[in-house]
N, C-alpha and C positions, 0 to 999 in steps of 0.2 A: 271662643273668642267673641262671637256674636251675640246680644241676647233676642233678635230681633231674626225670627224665622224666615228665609225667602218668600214672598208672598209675589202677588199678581203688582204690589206698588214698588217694589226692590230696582231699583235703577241698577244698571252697568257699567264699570269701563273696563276697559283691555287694553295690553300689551299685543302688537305684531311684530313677529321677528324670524328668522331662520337662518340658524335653526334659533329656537325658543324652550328648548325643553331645563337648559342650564337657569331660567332666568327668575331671579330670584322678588322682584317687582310682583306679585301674587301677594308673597307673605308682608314684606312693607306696607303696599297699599289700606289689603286689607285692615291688617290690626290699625291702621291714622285713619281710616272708614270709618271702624269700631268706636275707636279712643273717638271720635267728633261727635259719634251718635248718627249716622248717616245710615238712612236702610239702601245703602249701595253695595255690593259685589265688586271685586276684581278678578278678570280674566286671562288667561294666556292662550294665543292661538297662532301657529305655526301657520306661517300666510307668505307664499314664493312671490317672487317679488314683480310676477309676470301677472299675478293676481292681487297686489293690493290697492290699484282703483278700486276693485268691485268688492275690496274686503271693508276700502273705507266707507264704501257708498253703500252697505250693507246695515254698518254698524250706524250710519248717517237714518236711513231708513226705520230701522229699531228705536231709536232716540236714545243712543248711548250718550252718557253725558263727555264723554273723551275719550281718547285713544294713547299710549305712548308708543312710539318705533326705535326701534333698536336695527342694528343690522338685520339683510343690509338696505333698509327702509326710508333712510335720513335724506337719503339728499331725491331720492324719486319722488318722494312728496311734497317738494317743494311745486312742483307743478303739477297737485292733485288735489290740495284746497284750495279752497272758494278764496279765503284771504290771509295775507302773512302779516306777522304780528313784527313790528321792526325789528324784534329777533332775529325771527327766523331771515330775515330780509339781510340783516351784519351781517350773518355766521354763516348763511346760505346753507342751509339745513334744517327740517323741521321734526322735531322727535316727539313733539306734543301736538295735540289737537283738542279742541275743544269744538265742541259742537252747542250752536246758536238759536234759538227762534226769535220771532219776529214778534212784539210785542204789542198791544192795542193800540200803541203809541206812533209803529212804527219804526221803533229803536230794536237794536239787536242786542238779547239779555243771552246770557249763560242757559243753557237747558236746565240745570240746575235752580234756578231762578223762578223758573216757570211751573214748576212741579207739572200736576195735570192738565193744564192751560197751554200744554207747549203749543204751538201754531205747527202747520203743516208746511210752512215756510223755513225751512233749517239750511245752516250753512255750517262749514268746517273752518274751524280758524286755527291755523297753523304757528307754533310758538317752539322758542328753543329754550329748553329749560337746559344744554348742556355745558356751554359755557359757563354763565359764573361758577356749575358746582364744580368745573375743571380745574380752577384755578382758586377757589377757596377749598376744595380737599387736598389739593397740592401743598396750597400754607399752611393749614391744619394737619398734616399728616405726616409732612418731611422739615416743615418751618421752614420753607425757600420764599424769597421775595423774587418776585419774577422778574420785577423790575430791575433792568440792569443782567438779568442771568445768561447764560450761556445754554442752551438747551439743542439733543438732537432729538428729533422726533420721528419716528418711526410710524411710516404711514400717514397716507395724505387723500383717504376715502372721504368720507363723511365724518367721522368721528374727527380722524385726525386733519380734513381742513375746519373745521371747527374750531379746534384748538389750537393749530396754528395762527389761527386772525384774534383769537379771543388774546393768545399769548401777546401777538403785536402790540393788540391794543391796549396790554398792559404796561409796555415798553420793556420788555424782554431785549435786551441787543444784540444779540446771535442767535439767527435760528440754523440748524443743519437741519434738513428733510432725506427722507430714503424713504422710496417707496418702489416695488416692483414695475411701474409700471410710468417711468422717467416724462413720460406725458404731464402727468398730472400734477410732478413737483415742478416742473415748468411755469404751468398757467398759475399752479399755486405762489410762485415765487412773484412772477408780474405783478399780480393781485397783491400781495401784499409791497412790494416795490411801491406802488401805486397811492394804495392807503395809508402806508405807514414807512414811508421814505426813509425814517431815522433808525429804523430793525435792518439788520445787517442778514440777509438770506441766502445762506448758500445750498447748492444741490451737493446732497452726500454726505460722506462720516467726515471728523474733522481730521484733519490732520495727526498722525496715530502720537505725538506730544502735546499734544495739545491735552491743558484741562478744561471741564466742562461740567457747570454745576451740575444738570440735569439731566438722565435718557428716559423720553416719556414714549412708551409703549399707546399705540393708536391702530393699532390694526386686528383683526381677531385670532389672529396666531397663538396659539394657544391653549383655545377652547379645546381643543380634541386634542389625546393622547397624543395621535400619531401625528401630530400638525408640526413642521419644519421651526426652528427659529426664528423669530421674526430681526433679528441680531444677527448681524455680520463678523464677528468675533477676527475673524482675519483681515478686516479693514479698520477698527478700533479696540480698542482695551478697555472693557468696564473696570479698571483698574484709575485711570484717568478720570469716572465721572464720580459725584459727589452723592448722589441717588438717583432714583433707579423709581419708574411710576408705572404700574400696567394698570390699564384700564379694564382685564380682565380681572373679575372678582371670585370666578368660580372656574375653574380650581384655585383654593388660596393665595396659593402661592401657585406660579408657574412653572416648568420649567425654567425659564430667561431671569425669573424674578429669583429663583434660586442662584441659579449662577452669578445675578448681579450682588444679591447679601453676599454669597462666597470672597468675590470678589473687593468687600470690604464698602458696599455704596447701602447708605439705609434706603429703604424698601416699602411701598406699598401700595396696595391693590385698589383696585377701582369701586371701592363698598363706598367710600365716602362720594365718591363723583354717582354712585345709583343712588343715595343718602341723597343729598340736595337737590338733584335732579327731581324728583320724584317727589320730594318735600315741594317743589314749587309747582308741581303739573296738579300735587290734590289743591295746591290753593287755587289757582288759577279754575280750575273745576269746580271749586264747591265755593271760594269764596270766604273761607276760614282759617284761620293761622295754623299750619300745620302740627300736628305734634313731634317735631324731631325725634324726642328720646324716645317715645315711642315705636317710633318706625326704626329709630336706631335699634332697639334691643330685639327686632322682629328683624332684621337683615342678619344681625351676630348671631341668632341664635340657628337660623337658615342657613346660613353659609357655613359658618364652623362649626354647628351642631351640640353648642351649650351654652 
């Protein structure tokens, strides 16, 4: 993939997550590194979530040129860079970092920017690249227009308040939230009450007649075998919804995602939401138009293995 050997001038970035070992951001990055001509690397490092101040202040130290976080990373970081990018500031959650120095100018460039002039003055600038790709693999993948849609959403961590304010603010009309943990869909509900007064928010599944364009999967149920449904089946009918979106990309297909195609809803997985995501964190880093199909045909061949 590379023609360009690791040397003492080869810059880094990395993925943090946990777990991290499913995570498919390694093979992406790399080859849109390659295809730019960048003598950069991409990393993956399993980092508990009680330790990643000192993973980002590490990687800060090193003069990584960026970071991305994946569970459950998103929202801890918001109060662990230097500065938020008005992304991260909407969506309250930060899954991108870029890392800064300080120029002769005075002005704060991209480490990238700087090549071996970095200054010893570096900050972390925290960005959300997960929204737009939530809602453009969504209409890319199933062809739903959100505006106007009926959607339940499943989980309301980090990923899933993301995507529920990102959804608002597309003008989504109905949202249903469920999340184990009834706190959360609360203050989530407020919040968007607040922002976005004309989205209709309820806590819970919809009413078991009720149709509903969409059920978008937001929590990490699923990653492992043994992991419970993230799906209520006895308080709604994936019979009732129109499709069916899991955010998890690895395993293919899920169990939930199985049952939902069964069930007669089109289907699909979270390849395009790590797709655009990831396409916007190398620009943002390097300052170059990404190669999509690129990094496209480096995720297909990594996840489904042809």
């Amino acid at each position: 993939m590379f023609a360009t050997p690791i040397a003492a001038t080869t810059r880094y970035c990395a993925v943090y997550g946990h777990p991290i070992k499913h995570s498919a951001s390694p093979a992406m990055q790399n080859a849109g590194m390659a295809a730019l001509k960048l003598n950069w690397r991409y990393l993956a490092f399993e980092v508990q979530p009680e330790n990643l101040r000192d993973a980002i202040a590490g990687a800060k130290a090193m003069k990584f040129i960026g970071l991305n976080l994946t569970v459950p990373h998103k929202l801890l970081a918001v109060d662990l860079v230097d500065v938020l990018d008005e992304s991260a500031r909407a969506w309250g959650a930060v899954n991108t970092i870029r890392f800064e120095g300080m120029d002769g100018d005075g002005a704060w460039r991209p480490l990238a920017d700087l090549a071996g002039a970095a200054s010893e003055n570096i900050r972390s600038h925290g960005f959300n690249t997960d929204a737009d790709a939530i809602t453009r693999s969504i209409g890319e993948d199933l062809g739903i227009e959100i505006r106007g849609a009926a959607v339940l959403l499943l989980g309301a961590g980090g990923a899933g308040r993301t995507a529920a304010l990102k959804l608002a603010a597309e003008g989504v009309a109905e949202l249903f939230l469920v999340n184990r943990t009834p706190s959360k869909v609360t203050g989530l509900i407020a919040e968007i009450q607040q922002r976005f007064p004309e989205v209709k928010a309820h806590a819970g599944y919809p009413a078991p007649t009720r149709n509903i364009d969409l059920v978008l999967n937001a929590t990490s149920l699923g990653l492992k075998p043994e992991d419970a449904s993230p799906f209520d089946a006895t308080q709604y009918s994936l019979n009732r919804a129109g499709a069916a979106y899991d955010m998890i990309y690895r395993p293919a297909e899920t169990p939930w995602l199985q049952s939902a195609r069964a069930a007669g809803c089109r289907t699909a997985n979270g390849i395009g939401m790590l797709l655009y995501q990831g396409a916007r964190a190398l620009e943002l880093w390097s300052g170059l138009n990404p190669p999509i199909e690129v990094m496209r045909e480096a995720l297909r061949k990594n996840v489904y293995g042809s």
